[in-house]
N, C-alpha and C positions, 0 to 999 in steps of 0.2 A: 527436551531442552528446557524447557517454562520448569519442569520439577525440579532439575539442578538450578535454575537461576533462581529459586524458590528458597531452597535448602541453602543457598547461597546467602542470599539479602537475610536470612532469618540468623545465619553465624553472624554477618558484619554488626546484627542488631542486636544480640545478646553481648559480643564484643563493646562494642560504643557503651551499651548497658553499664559492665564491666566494668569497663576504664572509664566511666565517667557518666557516675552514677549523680551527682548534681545537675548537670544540663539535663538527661534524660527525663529525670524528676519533674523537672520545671515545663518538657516538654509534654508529658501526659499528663500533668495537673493543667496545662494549658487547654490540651482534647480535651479532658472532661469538664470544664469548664464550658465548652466550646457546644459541645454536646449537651450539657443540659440549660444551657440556654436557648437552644432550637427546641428541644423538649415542652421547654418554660413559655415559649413563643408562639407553639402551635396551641398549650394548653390556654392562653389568653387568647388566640384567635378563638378557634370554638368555645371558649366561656362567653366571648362577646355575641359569637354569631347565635346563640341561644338566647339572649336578653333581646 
């Protein structure tokens, strides 16, 4: 069941992709934004914790 509901979410998502390729855009430039700003945050804690 989990591997069709898998195989499932993974069609709805290249579909949305598909047909609306603007929002999707905006919404993975958002993650990786999002992502390397934790990135960027953890590398300032440990540069701090080392001074």
């Amino acid at each position: 069941m989990k591997k069709i509901l898998g195989w499932v979410l993974l069609i709805l998502l290249i579909f949305y992709i598909g047909t609306n390729p603007g929002p999707a855009a905006d919404i993975a430039h958002s993650l990786g934004d999002g992502v390397a700003n934790v990135f960027r945050n953890i590398g300032t804690f440990f540069s701090e914790l080392a001074h």
